[in-house]
C-alpha positions as CSV (number, residue, x, y, z in Angstrom):
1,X,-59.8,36.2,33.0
2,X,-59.6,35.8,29.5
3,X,-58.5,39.4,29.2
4,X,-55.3,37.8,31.8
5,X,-54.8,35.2,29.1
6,X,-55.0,36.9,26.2
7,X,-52.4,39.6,27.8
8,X,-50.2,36.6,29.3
9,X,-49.8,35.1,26.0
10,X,-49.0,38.1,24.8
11,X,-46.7,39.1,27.0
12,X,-45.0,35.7,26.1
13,X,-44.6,36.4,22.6
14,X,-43.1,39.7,23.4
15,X,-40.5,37.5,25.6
16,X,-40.0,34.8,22.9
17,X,-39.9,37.5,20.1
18,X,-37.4,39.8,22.7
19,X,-34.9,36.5,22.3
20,X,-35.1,36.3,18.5
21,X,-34.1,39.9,18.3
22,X,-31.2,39.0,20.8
23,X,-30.2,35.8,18.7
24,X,-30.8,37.8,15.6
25,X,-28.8,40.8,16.7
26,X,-25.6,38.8,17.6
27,X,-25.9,37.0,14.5
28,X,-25.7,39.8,12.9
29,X,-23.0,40.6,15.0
30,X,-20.6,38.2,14.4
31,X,-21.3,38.6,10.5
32,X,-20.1,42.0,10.9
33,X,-17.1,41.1,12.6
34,X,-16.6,38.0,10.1
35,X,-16.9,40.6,7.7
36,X,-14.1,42.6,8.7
37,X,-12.3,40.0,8.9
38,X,-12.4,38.7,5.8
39,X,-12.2,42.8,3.9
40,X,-8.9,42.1,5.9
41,X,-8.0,39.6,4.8
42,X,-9.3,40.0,1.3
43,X,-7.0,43.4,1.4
44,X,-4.1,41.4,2.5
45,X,-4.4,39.7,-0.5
46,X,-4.8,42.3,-2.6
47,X,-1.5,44.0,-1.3
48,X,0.2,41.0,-1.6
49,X,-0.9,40.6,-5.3
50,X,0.4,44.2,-6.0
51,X,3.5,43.2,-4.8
52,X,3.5,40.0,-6.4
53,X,2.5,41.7,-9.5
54,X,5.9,44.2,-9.3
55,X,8.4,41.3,-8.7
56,X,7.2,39.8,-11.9
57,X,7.8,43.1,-13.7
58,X,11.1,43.1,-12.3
59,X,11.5,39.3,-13.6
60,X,10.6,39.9,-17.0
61,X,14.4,41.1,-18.1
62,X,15.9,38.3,-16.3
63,X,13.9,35.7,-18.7
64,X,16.2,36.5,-21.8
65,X,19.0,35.6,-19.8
66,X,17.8,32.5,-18.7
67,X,16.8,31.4,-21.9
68,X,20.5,32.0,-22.5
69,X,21.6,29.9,-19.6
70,X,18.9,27.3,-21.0
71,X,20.9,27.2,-24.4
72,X,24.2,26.7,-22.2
73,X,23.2,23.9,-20.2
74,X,21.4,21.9,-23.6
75,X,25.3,22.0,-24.6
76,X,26.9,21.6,-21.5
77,X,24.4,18.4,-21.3
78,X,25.3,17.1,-25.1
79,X,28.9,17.4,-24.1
80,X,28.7,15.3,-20.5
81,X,26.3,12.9,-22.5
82,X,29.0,12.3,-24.5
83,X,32.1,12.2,-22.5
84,X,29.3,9.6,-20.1
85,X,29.0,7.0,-23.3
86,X,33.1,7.3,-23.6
87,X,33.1,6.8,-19.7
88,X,30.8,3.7,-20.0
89,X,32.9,2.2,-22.5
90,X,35.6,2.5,-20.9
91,X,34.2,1.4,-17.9
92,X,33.1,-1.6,-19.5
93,X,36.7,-2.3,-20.9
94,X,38.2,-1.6,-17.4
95,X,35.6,-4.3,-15.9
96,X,36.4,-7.1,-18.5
97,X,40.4,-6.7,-17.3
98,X,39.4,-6.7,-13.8
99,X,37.5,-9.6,-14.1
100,X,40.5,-11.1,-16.2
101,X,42.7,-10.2,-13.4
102,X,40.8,-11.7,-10.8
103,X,39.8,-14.9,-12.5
104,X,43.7,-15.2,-13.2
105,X,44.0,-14.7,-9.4
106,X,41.3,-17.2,-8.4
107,X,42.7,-19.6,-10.7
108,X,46.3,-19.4,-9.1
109,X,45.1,-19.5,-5.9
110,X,42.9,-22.1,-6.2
111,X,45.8,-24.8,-8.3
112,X,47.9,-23.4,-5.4
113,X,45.4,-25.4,-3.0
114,X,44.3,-23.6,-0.2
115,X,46.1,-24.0,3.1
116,X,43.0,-26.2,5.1
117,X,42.7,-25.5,8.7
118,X,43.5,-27.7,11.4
119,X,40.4,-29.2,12.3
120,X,41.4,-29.1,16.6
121,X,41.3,-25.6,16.3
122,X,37.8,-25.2,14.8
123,X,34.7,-25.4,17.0
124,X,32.3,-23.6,15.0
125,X,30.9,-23.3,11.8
126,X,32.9,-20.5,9.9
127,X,29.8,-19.3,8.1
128,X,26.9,-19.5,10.4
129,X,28.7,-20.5,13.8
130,X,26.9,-23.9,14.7
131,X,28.6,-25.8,17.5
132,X,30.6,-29.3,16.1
133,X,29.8,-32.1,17.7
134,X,28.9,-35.7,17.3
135,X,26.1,-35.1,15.1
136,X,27.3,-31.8,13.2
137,X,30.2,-32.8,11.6
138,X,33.3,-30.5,10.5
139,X,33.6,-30.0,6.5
140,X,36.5,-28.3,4.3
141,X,35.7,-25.9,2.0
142,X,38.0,-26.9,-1.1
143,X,38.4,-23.6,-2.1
144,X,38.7,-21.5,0.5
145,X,40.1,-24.1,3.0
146,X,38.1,-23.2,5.7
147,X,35.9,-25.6,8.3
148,X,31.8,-25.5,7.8
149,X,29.0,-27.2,8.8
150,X,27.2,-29.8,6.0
151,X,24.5,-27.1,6.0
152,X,26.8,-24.4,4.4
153,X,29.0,-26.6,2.3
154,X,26.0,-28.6,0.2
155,X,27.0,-27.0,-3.5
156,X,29.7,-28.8,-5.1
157,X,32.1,-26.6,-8.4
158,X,34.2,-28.1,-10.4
159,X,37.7,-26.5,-9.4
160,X,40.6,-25.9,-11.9
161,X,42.6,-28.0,-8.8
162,X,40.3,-31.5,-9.6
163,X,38.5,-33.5,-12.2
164,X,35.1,-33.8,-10.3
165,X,32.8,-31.3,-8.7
166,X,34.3,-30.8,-4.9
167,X,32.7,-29.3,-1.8
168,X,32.3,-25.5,-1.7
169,X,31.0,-23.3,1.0
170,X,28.1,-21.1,0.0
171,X,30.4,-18.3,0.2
172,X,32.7,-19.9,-2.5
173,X,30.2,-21.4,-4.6
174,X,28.7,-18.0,-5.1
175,X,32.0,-16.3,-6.0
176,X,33.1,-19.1,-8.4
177,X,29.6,-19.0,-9.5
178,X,29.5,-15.0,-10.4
179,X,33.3,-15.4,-12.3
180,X,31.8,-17.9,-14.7
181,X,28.6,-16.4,-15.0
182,X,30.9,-12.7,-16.0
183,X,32.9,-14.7,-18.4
């Protein structure tokens, strides 16, 4: 009996030892094809380094030349950087007339007094389109002429038209607002 034993559990380490080898073996396997893989791989690379390698030989003449085209556009750069500055400054110039101009414009139509609209034709707000009714009440704009709720006309300007601050609409005040602020 102990002969059975001693033969059973031997016959079970030969089993267990019999997988190891299996396990082992397609371990070893698979490294062998991972291996292959990656001499591909690694020869691949190597081919693609030659190559690499050849176009930069075939760059090398072309650097002279675009240390030449470097020079060119350091010049070509000065010369727009310069012409830019005289563009700015004339820019500049160009924008102090137009703002002239438009202040002269501004100022005509505004002593001209804008032509208000007739407040039966106006049922909403021109600016954010409340209804009028008893409690929202029709404004003029005394720039622009146009009818507003008391929401969008609460800035008052002084207008070259009057002596004290009138009732602007928001789109007004900021336009009258942004010509004195240029000047």
């Amino acid at each position: 009996m102990e002969l059975e034993a001693a033969l059973a559990t031997k016959v079970q380490v030969e089993k267990e030892l019999e997988g190891r080898l299996e396990r082992q073996e397609a371990q070893i396997n698979l490294l062998i094809t991972e291996r292959d893989t990656a001499q591909k791989s690694l020869q691949a690379a190597l081919t693609r380094i030659d190559q690499l390698l050849f176009k930069l030989e075939q760059a090398k003449p072309l650097e002279q030349r675009l240390a030449e085209l470097d020079k060119q556009i350091l010049e070509l750069r000065a010369q727009v950087d310069e012409r830019d500055s005289t563009i700015v400054e004339l820019a500049g110039e160009l924008g102090k007339s137009k703002v002239k101009v438009d202040n002269l414009v501004t100022y005509k139509k505004s002593i001209k007094r804008s032509q208000w609209l007739d407040d039966r034709e106006i049922f909403n707000c021109d600016q954010c389109q409340t209804a009028f009714n008893l409690i929202v009440r029709k404004h003029h704009c005394r720039n622009c002429g146009k009818v507003f709720c008391d929401a969008c006309t609460t800035q008052r300007m002084l207008l070259p038209s009057s002596a004290a601050p009138e009732r602007v609409c928001d789109r007004c005040h900021d336009l009258l607002l942004s010509q004195h602020t240029v000047d």
